[in-house]
C-alpha positions in Angstrom: 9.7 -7.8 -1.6 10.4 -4.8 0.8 12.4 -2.4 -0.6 13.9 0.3 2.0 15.4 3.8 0.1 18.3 4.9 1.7 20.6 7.6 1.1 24.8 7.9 2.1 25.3 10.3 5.0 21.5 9.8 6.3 21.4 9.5 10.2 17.6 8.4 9.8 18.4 6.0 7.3 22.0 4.6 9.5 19.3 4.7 12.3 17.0 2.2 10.6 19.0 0.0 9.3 21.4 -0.1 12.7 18.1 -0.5 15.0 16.2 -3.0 13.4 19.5 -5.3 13.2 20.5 -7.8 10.9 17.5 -10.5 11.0 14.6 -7.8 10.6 16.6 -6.8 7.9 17.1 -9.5 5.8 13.3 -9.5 4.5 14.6 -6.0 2.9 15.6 -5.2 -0.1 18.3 -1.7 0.8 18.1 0.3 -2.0 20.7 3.2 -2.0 20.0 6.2 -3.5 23.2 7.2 -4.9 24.9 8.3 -9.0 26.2 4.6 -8.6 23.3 2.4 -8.2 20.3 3.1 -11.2 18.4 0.2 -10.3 17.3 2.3 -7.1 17.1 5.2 -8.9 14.0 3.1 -11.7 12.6 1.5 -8.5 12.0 4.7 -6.6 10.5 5.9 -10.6 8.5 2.6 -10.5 7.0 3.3 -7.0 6.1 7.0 -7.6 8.1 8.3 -4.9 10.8 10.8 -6.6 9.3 13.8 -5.3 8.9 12.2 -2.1 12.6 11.4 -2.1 13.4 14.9 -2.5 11.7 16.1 0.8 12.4 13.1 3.2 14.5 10.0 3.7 14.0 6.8 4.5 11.5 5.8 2.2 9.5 1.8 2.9 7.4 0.2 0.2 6.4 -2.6 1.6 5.0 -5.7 -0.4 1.6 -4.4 -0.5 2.9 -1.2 -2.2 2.3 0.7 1.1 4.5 3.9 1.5 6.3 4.9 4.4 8.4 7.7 5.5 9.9 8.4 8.7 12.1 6.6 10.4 10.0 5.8 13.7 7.0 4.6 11.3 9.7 2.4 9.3 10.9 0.8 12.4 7.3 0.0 13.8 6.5 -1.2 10.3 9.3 -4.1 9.9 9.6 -4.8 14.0 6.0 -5.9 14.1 6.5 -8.1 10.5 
């Protein structure tokens, strides 16, 4: 599974998901980062990628565990899969 961390308010993250559309973005699991949802908060843990969280948003782990940030590098990433 993909797992795409997103956070409320985010243009890069609204940017991502909006660009890539619907199909692309059905292999991926959206993970918001929010006080409501702690799953995303223990996956985040899980993937080492708290502190990362804290400096920059969107956040990819793809199924390989790769990590990226940024939201051109996130869109390349999922277009060309």
């Amino acid at each position: 599974m993909t797992y795409l961390f997103t956070k409320e308010g985010c243009c890069k993250c609204e940017w991502v998901k909006n660009k890539l559309g619907p199909e692309k973005m059905s292999a991926v699991q959206v993970m918001p980062l929010d006080g409501e949802n702690p799953e995303s908060l223990a996956m985040l843990a899980y993937f080492e990628c708290v502190s990362l969280s804290e400096k920059s948003l969107p956040i990819l782990v793809s199924e390989e565990g790769k990590v990226i940030t940024g939201a051109i590098p996130i869109r390349d990433y999922i277009a060309g899969h």
